[in-house]
TORKOL-4160 file (C-alpha; in steps of 0.2 Angstrom, whole numbers, padded with zeros to 4 digits, m for minus):
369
<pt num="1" X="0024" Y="m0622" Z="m0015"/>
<pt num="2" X="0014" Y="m0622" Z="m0032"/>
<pt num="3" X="0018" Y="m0638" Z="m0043"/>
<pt num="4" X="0022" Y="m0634" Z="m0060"/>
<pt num="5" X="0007" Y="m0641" Z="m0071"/>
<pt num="6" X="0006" Y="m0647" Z="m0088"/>
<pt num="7" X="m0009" Y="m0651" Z="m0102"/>
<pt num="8" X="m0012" Y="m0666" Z="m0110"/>
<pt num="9" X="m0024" Y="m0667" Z="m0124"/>
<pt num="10" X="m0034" Y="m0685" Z="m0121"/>
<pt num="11" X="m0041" Y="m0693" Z="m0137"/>
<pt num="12" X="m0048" Y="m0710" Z="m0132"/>
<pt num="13" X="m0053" Y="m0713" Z="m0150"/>
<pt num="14" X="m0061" Y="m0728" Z="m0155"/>
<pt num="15" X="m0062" Y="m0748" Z="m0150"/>
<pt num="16" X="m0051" Y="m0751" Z="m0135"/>
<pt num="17" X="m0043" Y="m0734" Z="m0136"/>
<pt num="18" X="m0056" Y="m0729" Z="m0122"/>
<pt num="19" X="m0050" Y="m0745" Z="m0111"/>
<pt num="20" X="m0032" Y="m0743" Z="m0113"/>
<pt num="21" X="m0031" Y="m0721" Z="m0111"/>
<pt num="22" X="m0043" Y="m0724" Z="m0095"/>
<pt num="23" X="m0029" Y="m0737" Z="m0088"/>
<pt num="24" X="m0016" Y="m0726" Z="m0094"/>
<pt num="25" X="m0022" Y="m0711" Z="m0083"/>
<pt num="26" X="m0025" Y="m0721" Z="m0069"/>
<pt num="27" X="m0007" Y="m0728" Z="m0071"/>
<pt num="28" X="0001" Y="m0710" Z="m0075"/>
<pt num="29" X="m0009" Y="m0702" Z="m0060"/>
<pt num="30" X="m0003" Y="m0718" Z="m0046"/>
<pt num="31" X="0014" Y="m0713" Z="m0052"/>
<pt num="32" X="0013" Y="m0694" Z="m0048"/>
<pt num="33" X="0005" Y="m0696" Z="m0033"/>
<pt num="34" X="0021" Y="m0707" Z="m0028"/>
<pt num="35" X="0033" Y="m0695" Z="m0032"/>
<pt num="36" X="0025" Y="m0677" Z="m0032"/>
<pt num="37" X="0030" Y="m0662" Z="m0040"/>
<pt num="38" X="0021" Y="m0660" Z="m0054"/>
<pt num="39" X="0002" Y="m0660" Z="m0059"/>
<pt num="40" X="m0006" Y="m0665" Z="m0072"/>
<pt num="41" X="m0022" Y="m0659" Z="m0081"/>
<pt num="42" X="m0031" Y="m0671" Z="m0093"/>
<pt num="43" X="m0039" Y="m0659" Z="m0109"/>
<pt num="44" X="m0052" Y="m0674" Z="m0117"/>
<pt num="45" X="m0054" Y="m0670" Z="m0134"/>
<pt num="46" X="m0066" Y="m0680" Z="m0149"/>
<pt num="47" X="m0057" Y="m0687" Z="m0162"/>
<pt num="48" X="m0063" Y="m0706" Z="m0173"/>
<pt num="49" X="m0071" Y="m0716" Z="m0184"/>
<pt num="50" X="m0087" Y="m0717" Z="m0169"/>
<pt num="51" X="m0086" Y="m0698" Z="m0170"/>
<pt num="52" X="m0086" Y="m0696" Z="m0189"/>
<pt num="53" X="m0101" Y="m0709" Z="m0189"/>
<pt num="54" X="m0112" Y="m0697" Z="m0178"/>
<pt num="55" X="m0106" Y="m0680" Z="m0188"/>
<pt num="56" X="m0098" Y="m0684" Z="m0202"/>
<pt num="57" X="m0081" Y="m0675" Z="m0198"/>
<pt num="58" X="m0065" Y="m0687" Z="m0191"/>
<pt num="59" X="m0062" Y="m0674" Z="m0176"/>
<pt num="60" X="m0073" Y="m0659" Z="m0166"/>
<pt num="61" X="m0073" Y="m0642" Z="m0167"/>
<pt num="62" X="m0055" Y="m0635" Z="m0162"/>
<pt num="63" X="m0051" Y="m0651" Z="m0158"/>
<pt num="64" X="m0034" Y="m0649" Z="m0171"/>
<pt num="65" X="m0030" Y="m0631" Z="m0161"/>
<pt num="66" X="m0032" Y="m0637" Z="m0144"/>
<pt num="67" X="m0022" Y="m0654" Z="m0145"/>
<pt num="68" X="m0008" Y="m0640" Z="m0152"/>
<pt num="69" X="m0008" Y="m0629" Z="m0136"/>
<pt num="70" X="m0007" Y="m0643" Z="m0125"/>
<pt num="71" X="0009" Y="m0650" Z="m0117"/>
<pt num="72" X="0007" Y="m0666" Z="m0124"/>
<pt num="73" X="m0005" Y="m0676" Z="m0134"/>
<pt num="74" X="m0011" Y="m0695" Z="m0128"/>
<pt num="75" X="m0021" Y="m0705" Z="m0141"/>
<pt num="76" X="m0030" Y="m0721" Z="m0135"/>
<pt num="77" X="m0034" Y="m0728" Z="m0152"/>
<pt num="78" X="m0044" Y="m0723" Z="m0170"/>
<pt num="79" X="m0051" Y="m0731" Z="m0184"/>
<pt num="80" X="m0064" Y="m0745" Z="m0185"/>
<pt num="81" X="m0062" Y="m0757" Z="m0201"/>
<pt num="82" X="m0081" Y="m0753" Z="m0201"/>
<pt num="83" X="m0081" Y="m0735" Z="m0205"/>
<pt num="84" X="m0072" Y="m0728" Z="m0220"/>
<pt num="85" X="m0073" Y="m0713" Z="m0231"/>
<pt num="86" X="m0080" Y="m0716" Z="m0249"/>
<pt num="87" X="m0061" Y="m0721" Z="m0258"/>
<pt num="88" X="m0062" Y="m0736" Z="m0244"/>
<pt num="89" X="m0049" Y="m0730" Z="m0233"/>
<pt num="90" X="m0052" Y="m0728" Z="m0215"/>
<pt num="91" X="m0056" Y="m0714" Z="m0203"/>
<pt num="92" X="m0036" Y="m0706" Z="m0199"/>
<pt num="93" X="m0035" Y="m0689" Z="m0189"/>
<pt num="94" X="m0022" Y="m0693" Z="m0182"/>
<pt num="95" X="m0009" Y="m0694" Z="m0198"/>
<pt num="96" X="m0015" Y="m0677" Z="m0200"/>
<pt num="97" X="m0008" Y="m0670" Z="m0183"/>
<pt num="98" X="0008" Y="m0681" Z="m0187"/>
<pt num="99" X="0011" Y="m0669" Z="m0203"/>
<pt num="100" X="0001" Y="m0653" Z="m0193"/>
<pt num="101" X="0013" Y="m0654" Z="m0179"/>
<pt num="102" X="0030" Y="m0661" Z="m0189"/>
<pt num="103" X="0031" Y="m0676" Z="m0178"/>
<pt num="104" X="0045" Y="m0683" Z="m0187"/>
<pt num="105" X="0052" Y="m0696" Z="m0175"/>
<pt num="106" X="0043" Y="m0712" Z="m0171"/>
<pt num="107" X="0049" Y="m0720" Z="m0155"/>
<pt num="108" X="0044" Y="m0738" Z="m0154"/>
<pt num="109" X="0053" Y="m0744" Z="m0141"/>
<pt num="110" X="0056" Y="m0765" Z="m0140"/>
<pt num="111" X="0060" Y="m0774" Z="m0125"/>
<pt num="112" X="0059" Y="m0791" Z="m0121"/>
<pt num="113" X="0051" Y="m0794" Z="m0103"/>
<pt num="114" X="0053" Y="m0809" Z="m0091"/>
<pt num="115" X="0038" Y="m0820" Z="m0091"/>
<pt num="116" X="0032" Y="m0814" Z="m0108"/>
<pt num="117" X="0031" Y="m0824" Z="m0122"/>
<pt num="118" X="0046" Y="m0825" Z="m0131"/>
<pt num="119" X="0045" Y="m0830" Z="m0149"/>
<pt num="120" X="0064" Y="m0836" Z="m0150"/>
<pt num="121" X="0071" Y="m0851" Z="m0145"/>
<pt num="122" X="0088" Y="m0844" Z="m0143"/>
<pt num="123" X="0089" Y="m0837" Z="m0124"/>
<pt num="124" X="0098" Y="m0821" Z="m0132"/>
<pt num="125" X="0079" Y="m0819" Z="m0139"/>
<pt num="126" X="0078" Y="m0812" Z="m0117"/>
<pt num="127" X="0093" Y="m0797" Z="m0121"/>
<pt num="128" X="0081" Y="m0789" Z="m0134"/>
<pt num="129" X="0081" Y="m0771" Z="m0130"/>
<pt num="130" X="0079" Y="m0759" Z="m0144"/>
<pt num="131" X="0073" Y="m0743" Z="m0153"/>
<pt num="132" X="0064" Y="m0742" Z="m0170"/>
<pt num="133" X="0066" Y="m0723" Z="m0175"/>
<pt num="134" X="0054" Y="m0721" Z="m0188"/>
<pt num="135" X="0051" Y="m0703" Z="m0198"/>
<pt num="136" X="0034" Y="m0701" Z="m0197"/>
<pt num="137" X="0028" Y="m0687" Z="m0209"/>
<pt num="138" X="0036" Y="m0691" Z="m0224"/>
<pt num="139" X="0041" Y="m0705" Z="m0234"/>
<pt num="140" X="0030" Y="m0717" Z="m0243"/>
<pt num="141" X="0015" Y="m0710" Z="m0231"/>
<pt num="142" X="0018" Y="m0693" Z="m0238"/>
<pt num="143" X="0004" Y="m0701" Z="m0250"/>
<pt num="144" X="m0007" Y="m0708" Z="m0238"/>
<pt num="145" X="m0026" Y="m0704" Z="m0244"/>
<pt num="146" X="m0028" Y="m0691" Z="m0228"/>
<pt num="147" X="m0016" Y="m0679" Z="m0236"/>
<pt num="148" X="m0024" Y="m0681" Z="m0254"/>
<pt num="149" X="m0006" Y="m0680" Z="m0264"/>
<pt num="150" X="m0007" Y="m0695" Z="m0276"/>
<pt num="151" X="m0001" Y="m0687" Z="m0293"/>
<pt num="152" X="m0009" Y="m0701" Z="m0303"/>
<pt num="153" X="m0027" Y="m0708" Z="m0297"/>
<pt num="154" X="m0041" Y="m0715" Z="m0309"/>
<pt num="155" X="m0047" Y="m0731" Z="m0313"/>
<pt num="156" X="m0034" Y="m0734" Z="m0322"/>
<pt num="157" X="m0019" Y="m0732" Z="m0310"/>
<pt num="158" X="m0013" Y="m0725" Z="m0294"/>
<pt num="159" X="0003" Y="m0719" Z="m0292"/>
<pt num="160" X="0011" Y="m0712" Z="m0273"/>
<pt num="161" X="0027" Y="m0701" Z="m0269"/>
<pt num="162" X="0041" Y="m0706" Z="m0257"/>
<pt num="163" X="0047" Y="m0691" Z="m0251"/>
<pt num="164" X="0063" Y="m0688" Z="m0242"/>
<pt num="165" X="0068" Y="m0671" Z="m0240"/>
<pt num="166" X="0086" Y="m0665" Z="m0233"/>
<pt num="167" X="0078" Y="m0653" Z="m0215"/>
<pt num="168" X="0066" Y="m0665" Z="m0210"/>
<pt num="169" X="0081" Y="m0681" Z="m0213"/>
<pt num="170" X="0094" Y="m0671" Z="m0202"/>
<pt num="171" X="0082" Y="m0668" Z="m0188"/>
<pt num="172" X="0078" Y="m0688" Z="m0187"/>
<pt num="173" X="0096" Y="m0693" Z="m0188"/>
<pt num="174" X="0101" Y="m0680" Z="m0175"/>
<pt num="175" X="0086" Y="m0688" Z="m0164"/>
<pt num="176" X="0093" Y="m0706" Z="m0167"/>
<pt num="177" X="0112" Y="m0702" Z="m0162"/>
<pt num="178" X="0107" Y="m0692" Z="m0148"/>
<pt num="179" X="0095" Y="m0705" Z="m0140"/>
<pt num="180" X="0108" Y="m0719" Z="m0146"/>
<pt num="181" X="0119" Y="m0707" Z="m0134"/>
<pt num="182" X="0105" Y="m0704" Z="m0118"/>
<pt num="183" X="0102" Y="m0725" Z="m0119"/>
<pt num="184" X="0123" Y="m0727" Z="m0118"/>
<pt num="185" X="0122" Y="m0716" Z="m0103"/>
<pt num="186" X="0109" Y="m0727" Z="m0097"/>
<pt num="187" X="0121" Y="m0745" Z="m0100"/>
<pt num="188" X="0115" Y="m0750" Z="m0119"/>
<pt num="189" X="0126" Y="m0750" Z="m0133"/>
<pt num="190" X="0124" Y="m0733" Z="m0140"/>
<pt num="191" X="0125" Y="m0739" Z="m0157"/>
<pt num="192" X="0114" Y="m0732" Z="m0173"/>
<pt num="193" X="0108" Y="m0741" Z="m0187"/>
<pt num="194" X="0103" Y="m0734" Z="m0205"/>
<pt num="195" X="0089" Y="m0747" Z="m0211"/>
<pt num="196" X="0085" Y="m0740" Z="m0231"/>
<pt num="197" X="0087" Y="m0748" Z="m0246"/>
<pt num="198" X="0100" Y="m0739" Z="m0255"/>
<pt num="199" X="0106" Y="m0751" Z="m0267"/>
<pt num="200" X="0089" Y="m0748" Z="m0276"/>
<pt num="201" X="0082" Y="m0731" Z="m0273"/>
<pt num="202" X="0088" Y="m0715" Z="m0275"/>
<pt num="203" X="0078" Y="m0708" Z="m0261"/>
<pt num="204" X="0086" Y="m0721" Z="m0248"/>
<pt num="205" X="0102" Y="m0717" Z="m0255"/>
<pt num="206" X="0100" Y="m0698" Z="m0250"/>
<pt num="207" X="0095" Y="m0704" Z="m0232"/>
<pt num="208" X="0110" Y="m0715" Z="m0230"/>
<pt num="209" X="0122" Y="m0700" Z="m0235"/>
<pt num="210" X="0112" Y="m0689" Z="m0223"/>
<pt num="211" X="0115" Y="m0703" Z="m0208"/>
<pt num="212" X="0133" Y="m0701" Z="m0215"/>
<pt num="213" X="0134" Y="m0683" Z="m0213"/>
<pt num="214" X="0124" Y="m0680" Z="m0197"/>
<pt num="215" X="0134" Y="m0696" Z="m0190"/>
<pt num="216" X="0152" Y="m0685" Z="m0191"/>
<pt num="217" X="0144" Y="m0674" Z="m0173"/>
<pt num="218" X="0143" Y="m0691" Z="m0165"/>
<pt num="219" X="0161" Y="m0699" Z="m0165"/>
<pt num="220" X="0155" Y="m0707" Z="m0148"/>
<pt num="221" X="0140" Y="m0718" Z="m0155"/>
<pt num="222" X="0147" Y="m0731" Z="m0168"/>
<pt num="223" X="0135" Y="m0733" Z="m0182"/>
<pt num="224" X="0134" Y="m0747" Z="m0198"/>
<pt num="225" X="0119" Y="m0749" Z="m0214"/>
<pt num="226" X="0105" Y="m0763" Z="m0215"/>
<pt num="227" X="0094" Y="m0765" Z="m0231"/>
<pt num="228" X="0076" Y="m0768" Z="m0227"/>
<pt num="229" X="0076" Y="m0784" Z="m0233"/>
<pt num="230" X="0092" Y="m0791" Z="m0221"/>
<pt num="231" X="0083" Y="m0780" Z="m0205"/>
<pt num="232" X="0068" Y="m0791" Z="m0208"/>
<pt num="233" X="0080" Y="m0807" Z="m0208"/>
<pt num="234" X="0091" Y="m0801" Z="m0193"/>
<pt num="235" X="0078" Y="m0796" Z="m0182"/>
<pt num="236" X="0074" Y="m0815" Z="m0183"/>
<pt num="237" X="0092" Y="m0821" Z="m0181"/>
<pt num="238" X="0102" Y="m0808" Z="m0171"/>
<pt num="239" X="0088" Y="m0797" Z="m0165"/>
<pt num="240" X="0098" Y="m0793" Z="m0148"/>
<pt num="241" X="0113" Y="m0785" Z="m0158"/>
<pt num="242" X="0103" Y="m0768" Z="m0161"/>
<pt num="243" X="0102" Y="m0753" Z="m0151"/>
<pt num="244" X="0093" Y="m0738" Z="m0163"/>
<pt num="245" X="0088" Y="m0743" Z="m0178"/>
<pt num="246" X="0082" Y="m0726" Z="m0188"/>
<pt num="247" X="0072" Y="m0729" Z="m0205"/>
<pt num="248" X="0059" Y="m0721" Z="m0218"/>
<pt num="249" X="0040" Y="m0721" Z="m0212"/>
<pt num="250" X="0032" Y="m0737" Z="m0221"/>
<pt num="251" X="0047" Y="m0748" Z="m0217"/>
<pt num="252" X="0047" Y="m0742" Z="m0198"/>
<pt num="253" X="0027" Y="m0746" Z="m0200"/>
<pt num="254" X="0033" Y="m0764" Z="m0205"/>
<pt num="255" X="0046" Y="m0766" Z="m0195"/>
<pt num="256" X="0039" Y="m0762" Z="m0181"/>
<pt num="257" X="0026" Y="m0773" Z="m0178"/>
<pt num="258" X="0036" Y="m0789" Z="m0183"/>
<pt num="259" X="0049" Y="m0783" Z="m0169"/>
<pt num="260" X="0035" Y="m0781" Z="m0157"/>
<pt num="261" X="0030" Y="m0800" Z="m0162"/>
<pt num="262" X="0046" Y="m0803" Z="m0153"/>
<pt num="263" X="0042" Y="m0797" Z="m0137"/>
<pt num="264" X="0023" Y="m0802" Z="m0135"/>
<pt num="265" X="0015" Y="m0793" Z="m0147"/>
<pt num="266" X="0006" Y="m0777" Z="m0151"/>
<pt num="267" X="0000" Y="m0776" Z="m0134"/>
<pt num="268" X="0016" Y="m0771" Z="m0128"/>
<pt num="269" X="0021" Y="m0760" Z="m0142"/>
<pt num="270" X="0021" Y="m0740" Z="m0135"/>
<pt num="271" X="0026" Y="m0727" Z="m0145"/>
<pt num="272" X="0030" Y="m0711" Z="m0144"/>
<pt num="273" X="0029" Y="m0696" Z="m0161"/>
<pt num="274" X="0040" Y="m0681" Z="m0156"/>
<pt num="275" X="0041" Y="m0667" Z="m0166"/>
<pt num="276" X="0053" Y="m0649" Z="m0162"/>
<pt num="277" X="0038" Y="m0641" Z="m0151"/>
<pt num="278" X="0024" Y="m0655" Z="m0151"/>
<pt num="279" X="0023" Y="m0673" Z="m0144"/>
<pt num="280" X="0008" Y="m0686" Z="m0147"/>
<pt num="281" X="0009" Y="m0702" Z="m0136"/>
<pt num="282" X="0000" Y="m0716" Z="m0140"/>
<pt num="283" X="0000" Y="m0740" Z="m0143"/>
<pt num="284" X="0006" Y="m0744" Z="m0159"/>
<pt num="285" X="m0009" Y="m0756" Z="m0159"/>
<pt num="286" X="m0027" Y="m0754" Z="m0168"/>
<pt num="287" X="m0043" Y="m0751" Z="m0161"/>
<pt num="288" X="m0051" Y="m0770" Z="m0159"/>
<pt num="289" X="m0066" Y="m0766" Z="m0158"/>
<pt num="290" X="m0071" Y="m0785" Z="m0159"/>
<pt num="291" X="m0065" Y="m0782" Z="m0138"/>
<pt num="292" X="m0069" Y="m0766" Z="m0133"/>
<pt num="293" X="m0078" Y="m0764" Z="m0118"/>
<pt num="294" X="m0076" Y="m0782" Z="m0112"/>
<pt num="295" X="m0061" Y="m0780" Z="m0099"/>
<pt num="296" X="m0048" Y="m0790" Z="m0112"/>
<pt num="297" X="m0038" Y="m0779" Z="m0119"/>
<pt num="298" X="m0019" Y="m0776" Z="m0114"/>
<pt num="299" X="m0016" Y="m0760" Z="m0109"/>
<pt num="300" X="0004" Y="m0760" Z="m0106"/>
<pt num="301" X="0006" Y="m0753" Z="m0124"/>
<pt num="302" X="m0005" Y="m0739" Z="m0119"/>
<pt num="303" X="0002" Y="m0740" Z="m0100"/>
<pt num="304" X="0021" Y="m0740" Z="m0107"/>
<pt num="305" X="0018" Y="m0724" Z="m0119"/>
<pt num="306" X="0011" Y="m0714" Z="m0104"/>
<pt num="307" X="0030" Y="m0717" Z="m0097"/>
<pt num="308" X="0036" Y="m0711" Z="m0114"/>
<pt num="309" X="0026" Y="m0697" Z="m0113"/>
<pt num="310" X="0033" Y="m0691" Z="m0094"/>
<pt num="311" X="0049" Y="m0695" Z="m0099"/>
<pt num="312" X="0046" Y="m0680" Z="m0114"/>
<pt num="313" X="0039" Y="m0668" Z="m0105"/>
<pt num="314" X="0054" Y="m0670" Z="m0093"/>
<pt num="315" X="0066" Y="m0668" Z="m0107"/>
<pt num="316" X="0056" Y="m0653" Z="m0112"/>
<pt num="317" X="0052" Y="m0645" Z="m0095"/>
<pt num="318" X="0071" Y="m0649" Z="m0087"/>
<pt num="319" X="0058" Y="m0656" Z="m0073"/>
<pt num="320" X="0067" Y="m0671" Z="m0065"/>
<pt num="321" X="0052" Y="m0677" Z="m0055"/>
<pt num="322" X="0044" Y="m0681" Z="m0073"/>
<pt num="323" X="0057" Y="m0692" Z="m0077"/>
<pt num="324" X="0057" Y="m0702" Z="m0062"/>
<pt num="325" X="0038" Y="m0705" Z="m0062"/>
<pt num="326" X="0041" Y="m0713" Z="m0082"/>
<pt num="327" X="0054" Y="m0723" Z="m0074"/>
<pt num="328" X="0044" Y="m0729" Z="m0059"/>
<pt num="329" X="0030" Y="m0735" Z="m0073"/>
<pt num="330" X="0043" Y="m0742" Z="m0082"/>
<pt num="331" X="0051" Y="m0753" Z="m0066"/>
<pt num="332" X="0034" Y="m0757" Z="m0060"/>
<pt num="333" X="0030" Y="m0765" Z="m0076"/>
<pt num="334" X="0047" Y="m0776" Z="m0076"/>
<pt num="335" X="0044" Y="m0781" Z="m0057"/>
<pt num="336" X="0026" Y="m0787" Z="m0060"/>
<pt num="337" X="0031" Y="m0797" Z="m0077"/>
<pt num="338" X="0048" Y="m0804" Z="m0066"/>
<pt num="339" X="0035" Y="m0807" Z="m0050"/>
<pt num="340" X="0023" Y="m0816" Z="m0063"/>
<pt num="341" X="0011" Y="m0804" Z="m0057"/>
<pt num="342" X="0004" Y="m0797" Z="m0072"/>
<pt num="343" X="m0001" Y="m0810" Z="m0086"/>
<pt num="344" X="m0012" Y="m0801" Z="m0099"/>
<pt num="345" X="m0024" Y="m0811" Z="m0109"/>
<pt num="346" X="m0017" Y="m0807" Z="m0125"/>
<pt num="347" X="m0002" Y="m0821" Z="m0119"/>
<pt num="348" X="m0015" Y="m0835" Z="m0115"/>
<pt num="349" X="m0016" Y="m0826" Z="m0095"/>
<pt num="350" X="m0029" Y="m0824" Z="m0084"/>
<pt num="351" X="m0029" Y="m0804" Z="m0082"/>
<pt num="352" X="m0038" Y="m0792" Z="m0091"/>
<pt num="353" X="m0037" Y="m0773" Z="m0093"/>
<pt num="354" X="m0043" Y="m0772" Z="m0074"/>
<pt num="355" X="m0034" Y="m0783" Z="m0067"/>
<pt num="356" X="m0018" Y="m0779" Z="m0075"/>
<pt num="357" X="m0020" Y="m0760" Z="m0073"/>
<pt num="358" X="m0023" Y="m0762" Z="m0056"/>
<pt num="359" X="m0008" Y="m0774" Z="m0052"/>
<pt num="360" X="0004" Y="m0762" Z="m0062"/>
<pt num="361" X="m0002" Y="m0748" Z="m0048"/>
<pt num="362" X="0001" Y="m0758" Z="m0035"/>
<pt num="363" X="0021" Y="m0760" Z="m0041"/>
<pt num="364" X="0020" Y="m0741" Z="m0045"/>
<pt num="365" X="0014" Y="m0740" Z="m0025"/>
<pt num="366" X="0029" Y="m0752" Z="m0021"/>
<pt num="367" X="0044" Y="m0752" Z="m0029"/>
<pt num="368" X="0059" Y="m0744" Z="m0027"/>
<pt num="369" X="0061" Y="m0728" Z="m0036"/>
C-alpha cells in the first residue's frame, strides 16, 4: 500500500536554527516511524543572514517559489545581530513569505509543563494553557523595513502605517473561534479573547467590531475584550483564565514572548503561521548565535512546532495518522518533563540539544499513543 507523502521545505537559517531543525526532523521522523502512514520528504532550502553574508541576497535562487509548492514550510532560525542591511535592520526573508503567502494567523501556543520553571508563585501559574493568535501580515509590521512602506522616511522623521483591513480581520477571527471551538472538543474552555486597544485607536476599534461581527457564527464559544495594557497585567495575575487570545501583529510579537516567560522561556515557545493554502512552522526564539554549534540550545520550541506542523497538514490532508503523530510528540514531551527526564540547559539542567532530543525520542518510542 503506497503512503500518502508530503514536502516540506527545510530552512535551517542562521545560529541554532541548524541545531534545533536537525532535532526537530529527527523528532518528526521517530514519531512517523511509530505510527506509519504517511511519509515525509524534507526539500532543504537557503535562506539567512549567513547566506546573504556569502551572496549578498537573504534567500537562493527559487528558494521563495519552492518553499510555496511544498506542503509545508519549517524554519529553524534567521537573522544574526551581526549582519544587517545598510538602514541597520537585520537580515528577514522570512517576513516576506509571511506577506508572499498571507500567513495571517500566528499560533503561539503556551503551556505550562511539570518540572519546568514556573515564574509564579501561585500554583494556578501550573493550569496555564493558552493560545496567542496573532495576525501576522498586517498591522504595525505592515511597515517593517523588508516590505519598504514607510510614507515618511529622512533624517528628519520616520513615520509607519498600522493596517487593519476588513478580509484579512474576518479570516483571523474565524481562525480564533474555530480553534477556541477544536480545543473545547479537546477539554479547554473554548473561550475567545479580543486584546486591542480600542479605547484609543481607531484601527483597534475596527478589529474589535470585526471580533463582534464574526463572533455572532460562534454562539457556542463565549467571548469578552482586553486592552493591551490590562493583557500585560493579567497575564501576570490570572494568566490561567485565558483560552484564545487573538490580537494585532506587534502586540501578539509582545505578548508573546512575556507569556512564554511564564512557562520557561523562549525555548519552549513554538509557533505555527498559517495562511488559506500555505503553512510555515517555526520557534518563536532568535538565532543565538553566541551558542550555536555547542550542543546548548533547547530545541523543544523547534521540537513542539514540528507537532504543530503534523497537526496542519492533518487538518489540511483529512489524514488522521498525521494527527496522531503531533500528539504523540506532544505526549512524549509532557511525560519526559513529568518523569523529570528532559531538563534543558536553558532552565539551569544538565541536558543539551543532544541529550534532550534524544530522551524526547525515546518517549515518542514509549508512550502511549
Amino acid at each position: 500500500m503506497n503512503e500518502p507523502k508530503y514536502t516540506i521545505a527545510v530552512i535551517k537559517g542562521d545560529g541554532i536554527g541548524v541545531d534545533v531543525t536537525d532535532a526537530t526532523m529527527a523528532v518528526v521522523s521517530a514519531a512517523r516511524d511509530r505510527i506509519g502512514g504517511f511519509q515525509l520528504e524534507l526539500n532543504e532550502l537557503l535562506a539567512g543572514a549567513g547566506y546573504f553574508k556569502e551572496t549578498g541576497k537573504d534567500v537562493a535562487p527559487n528558494t521563495e517559489a519552492a518553499a510555496g509548492e511544498a506542503d509545508a514550510i519549517f524554519l529553524g532560525a534567521i537573522g544574526l545581530p551581526s549582519i544587517r542591511h545598510a538602514d541597520g535592520t537585520e537580515i528577514s526573508p522570512h517576513l516576506r513569505l509571511r506577506e508572499m503567502y498571507q500567513l495571517y494567523a500566528g499560533v503561539r501556543p503556551i503551556k505550562a509543563y511539570p518540572n519546568a520553571p514556573q515564574r509564579l508563585a501561585d500554583p494556578r501559574g501550573d493550569e496555564i494553557d493558552l493560545i496567542v493568535l496573532r495576525e501576522s501580515t498586517e498591522g504595525l509590521f505592515y511597515s517593517a523595513a523588508v516590505h519598504n512602506r514607510c510614507p515618511v522616511d529622512n533624517d528628519n522623521e520616520v513615520q509607519d502605517i498600522l493596517r487593519i483591513t476588513r478580509p484579512t480581520t474576518e479570516r483571523l477571527h474565524d481562525f480564533a473561534f474555530k480553534l477556541a471551538t477544536k480545543r473545547k472538543a479537546r477539554g479547554h474552555k473554548g473561550h475567545v479573547t479580543c486584546v486591542d486597544k480600542a479605547n484609543v485607536f481607531r484601527s483597534m476599534a475596527f478589529f474589535r467590531q470585526i471580533f463582534d461581527e464574526r463572533a455572532a457564527a460562534f454562539p457556542e464559544i463565549t467571548k469578552d475584550y482586553n486592552y493591551v495594557d490590562a493583557t500585560a497585567l493579567d497575564l501576570i495575575r490570572r494568566p490561567w483564565e485565558f483560552d484564545v487570545m487573538v490580537m494585532e501583529n506587534m502586540f501578539g510579537d509582545i505578548i508573546s514572548d512575556l507569556a512564554g516567560g511564564l512557562v520557561g522561556g523562549m525555548g519552549m515557545a513554538s509557533c505555527a503561521e498559517i495562511g488559506q493554502e500555505h503553512g510555515l512552522f517555526q520557534p518563536a526564539h532568535g538565532s543565538a548565535p553566541d551558542i550555536m554549534g555547542q550542543d546548548k540550545a533547547n530545541p523543544l520550541a523547534a521540537i513542539l512546532s514540528g507537532a504543530l506542523m503534523l497537526d496542519y497538514l492533518a487538518d489540511k490532508s483529512g489524514q488522521p495518522q498525521l494527527a496522531k503523530a503531533a500528539e504523540l510528540i506532544e505526549q512524549a514531551v509532557e511525560a519526559g518533563f513529568a518523569a523529570n527526564r528532559i531538563r534543558p540547559m536553558e532552565f539551569g539542567g544538565d541536558m543539551g540539544t543532544i541529550a534532550v532530543t534524544r530522551e524526547v525520542i525515546e518517549q515518542v518510542k514509549s508512550v502511549k499513543p
